[in-house]
DRENDO-1510 file (C-alpha; in Angstrom, 1 decimal, always signed):
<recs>
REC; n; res; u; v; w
REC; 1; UNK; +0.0; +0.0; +0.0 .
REC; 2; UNK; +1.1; +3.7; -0.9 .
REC; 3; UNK; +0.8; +5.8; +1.6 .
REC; 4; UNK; +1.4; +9.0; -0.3 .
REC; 5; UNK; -2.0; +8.2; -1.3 .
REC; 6; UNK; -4.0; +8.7; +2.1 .
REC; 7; UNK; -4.3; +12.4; +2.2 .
REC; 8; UNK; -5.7; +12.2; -1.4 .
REC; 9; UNK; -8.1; +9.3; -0.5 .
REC; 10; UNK; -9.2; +10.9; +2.8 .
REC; 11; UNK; -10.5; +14.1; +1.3 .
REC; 12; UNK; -12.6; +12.6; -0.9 .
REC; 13; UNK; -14.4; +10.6; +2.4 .
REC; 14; UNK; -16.9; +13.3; +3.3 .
REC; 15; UNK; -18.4; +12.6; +7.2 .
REC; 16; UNK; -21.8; +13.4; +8.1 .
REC; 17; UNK; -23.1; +14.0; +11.1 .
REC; 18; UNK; -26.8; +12.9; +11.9 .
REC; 19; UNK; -28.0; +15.6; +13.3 .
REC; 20; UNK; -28.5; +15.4; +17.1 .
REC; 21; UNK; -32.3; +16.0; +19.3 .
REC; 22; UNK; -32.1; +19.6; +20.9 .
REC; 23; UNK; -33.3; +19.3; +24.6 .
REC; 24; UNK; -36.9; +20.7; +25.1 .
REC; 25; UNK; -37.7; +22.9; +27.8 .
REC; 26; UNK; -39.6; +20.8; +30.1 .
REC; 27; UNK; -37.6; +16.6; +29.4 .
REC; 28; UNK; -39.8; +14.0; +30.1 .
REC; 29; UNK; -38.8; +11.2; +31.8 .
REC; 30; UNK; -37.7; +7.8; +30.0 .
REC; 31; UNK; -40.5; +5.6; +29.5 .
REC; 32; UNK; -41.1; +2.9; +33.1 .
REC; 33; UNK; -39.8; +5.9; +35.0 .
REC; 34; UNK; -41.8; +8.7; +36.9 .
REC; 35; UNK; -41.5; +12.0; +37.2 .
REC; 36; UNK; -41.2; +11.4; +41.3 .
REC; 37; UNK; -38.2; +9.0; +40.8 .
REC; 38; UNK; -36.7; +11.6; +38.9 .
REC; 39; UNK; -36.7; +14.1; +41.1 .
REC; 40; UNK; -35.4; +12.1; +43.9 .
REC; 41; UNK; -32.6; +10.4; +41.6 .
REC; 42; UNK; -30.9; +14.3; +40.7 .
REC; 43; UNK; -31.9; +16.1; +43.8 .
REC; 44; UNK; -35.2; +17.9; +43.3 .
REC; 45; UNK; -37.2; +18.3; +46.2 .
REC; 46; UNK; -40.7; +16.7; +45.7 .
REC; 47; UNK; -44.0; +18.0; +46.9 .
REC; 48; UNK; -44.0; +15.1; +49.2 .
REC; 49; UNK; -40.1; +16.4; +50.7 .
REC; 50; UNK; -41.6; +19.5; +50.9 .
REC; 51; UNK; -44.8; +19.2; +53.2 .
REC; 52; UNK; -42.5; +16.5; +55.2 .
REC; 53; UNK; -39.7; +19.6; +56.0 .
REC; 54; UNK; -42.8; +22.1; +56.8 .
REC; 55; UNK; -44.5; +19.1; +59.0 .
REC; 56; UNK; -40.8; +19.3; +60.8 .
REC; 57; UNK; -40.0; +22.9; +61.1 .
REC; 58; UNK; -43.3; +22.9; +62.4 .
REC; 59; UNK; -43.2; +20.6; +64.9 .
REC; 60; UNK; -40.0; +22.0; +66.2 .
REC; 61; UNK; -41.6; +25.4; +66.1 .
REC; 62; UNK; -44.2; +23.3; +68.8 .
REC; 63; UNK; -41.0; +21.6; +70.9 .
REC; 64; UNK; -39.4; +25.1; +71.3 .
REC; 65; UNK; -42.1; +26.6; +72.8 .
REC; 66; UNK; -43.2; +23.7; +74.8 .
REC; 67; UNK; -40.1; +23.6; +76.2 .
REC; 68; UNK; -39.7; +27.5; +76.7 .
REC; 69; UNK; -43.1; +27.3; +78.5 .
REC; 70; UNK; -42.1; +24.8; +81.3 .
REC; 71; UNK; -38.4; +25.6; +81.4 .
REC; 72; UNK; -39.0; +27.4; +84.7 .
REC; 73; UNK; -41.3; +25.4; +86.2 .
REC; 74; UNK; -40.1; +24.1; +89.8 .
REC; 75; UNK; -40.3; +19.7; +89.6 .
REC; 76; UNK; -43.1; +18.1; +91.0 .
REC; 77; UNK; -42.9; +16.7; +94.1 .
REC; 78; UNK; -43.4; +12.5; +94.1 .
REC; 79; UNK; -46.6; +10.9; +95.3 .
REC; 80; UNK; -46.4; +8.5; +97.7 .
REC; 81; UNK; -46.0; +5.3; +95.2 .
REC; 82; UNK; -43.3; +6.9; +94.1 .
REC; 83; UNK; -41.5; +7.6; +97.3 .
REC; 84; UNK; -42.6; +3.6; +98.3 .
REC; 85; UNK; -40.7; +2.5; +94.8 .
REC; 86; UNK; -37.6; +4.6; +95.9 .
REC; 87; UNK; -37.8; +3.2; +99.4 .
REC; 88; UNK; -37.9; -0.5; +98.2 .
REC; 89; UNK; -35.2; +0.0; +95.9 .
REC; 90; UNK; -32.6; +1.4; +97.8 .
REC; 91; UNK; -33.6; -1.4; +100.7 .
REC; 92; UNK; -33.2; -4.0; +97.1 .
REC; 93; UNK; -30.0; -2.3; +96.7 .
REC; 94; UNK; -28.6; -2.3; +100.2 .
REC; 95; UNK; -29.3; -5.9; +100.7 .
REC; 96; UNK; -28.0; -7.0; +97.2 .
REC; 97; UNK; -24.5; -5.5; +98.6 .
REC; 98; UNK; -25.0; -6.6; +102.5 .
REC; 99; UNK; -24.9; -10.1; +100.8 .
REC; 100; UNK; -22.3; -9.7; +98.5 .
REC; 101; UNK; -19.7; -8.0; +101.3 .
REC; 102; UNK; -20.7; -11.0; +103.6 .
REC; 103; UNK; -19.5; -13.5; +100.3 .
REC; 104; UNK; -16.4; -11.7; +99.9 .
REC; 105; UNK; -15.8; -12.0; +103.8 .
REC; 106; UNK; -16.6; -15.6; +104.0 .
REC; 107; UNK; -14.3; -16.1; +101.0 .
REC; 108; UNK; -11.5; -14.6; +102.6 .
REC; 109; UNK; -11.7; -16.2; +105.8 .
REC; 110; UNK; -11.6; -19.8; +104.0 .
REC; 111; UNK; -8.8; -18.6; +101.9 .
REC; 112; UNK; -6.9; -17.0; +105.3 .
REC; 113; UNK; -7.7; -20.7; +106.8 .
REC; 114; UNK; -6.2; -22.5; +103.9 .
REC; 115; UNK; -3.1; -20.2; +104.0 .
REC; 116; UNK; -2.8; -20.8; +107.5 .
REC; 117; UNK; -3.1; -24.6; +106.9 .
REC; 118; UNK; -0.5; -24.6; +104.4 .
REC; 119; UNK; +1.8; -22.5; +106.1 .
REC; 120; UNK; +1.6; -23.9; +109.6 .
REC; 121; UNK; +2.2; -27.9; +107.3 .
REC; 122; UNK; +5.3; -26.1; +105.6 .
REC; 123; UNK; +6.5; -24.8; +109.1 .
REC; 124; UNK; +6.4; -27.8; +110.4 .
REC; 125; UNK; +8.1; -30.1; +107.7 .
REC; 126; UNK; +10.6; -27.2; +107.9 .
REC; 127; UNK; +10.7; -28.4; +111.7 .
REC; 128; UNK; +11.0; -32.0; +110.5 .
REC; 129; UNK; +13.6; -31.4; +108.2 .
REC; 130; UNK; +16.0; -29.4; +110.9 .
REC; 131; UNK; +15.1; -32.1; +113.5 .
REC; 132; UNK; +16.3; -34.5; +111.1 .
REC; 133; UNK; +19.2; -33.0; +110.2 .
REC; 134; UNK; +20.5; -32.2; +114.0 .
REC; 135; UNK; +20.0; -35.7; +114.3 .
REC; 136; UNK; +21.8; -37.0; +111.7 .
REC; 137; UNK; +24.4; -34.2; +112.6 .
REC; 138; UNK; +24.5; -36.0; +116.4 .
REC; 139; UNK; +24.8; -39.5; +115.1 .
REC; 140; UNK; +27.3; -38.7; +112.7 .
REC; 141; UNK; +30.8; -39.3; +113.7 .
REC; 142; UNK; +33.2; -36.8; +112.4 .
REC; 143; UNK; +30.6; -34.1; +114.4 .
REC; 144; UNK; +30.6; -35.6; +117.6 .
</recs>
């Protein structure tokens, strides 16, 4: 193949374009596809997002002054179920740890008993072992 040839070839190949859709004014959207799935796919605040943030600001609107309203209000005092609740509660609460603190007690006396045990068996095969050993020290006869 030539390839001085190819500039000579090429301008005789004459493109054409097919001429492209202009955008309307208003797109629809592709058919199977609302216009509500539109607007929440690119952004567009629907009529439904809309009376959902006015049903909020609203309702915050409510909370502020509700809470502005009774902000200096001095608490209740309790009724007497209430106060019987607290009472059996704390009782609940201070028997829970009465028990547990007389566990942990019990616990360490056995473990103080076995300690003791162990120690007072180690003094005295310590004992046996000296008493042993003075007496094979007596009997033997390069200490006499």
């Amino acid at each position: 193949m030539d390839f001085a040839l190819l500039p000579a070839v090429a301008s005789l190949i004459v493109f054409k374009e097919k001429p492209r859709p202009r955008p309307s004014a208003s797109p629809s959207p592709p058919p199977g596809v609302s216009l509500f799935q539109v607007r929440r796919i690119f952004g567009e605040p629907s009529s439904e997002d809309k009376g959902k943030s006015i049903l909020k600001e609203n309702k915050d609107k409510r909370d502020a002054e509700f809470n502005e309203r009774f902000k200096h209000r001095p608490p209740k005092a309790l009724d007497e179920d209430e106060t019987e609740f607290l009472d059996k509660l704390e009782m609940s609460r201070r028997e829970y740890e009465r028990q547990m603190a007389d566990e942990e007690a019990e616990q360490l006396r056995s473990f103080q008993h076995l300690h003791c045990q162990s120690v007072s068996e180690s003094v005295h095969l310590q004992l046996i072992v000296v008493a042993v050993t003075v007496n094979w020290m007596l009997n033997w006869p390069l200490f006499c």
